[in-house]
Structure formats: C-alpha cells, structure tokens
N, C-alpha and C positions, 0 to 999 in steps of 0.2 A: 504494500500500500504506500503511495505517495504524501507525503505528510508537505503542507505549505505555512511558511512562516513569514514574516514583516520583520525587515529590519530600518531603522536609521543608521544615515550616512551624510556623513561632511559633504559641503561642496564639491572640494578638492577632490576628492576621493571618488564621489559618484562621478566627476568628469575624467579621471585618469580610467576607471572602469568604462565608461561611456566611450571613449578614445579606442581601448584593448578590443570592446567588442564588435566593433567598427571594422578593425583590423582584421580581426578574425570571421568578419561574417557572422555575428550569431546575436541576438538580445542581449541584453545588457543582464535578464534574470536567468536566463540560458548559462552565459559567462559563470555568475555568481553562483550558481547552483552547481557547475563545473566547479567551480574554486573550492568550494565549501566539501564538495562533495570529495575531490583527492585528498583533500588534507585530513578529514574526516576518517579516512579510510588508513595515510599512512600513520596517524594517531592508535589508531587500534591496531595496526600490523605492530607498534612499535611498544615493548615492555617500557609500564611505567615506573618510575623513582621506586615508589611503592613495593611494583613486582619482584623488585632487583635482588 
C-alpha cells in the first residue's frame, strides 16, 4: 500500500529540487518520493549505533 505524506520546504530548497526535476524529466513529488525513498531504504540496509 502506498502511504502519502505533506511536507514543508524553504524556498531555497523547493527551487534547487524544482531545478533537479526539470533536469531529470520527472515532478518535483516524483523527485522527492525518489529521494526519500533510496535513502529510506539504505537507512534500513545499514546497522544502526544501536545494533552494533
């Protein structure tokens, strides 16, 4: 199941994102969904402090 979330974002920030997706051909929530979603996944591939 696809879960959807709302975030805030600086100016700055939503324009350097808004710039990348441009580049890439793809939405700006598309982008953001990619972003979230690899870093999300090597977070969990990776043992934390905790696990150690």
């Amino acid at each position: 199941m696809t879960k959807r979330l709302t975030i805030s974002i600086e100016d700055d920030v939503y324009d350097v994102l808004e710039k990348w997706a441009d580049e890439e051909v793809r939405t700006l929530a598309n982008l953001a969904a990619a972003i979230v979603t690899i870093e999300a996944r090597k977070r969990a591939a990776t043992p934390s402090e905790d696990t150690k």
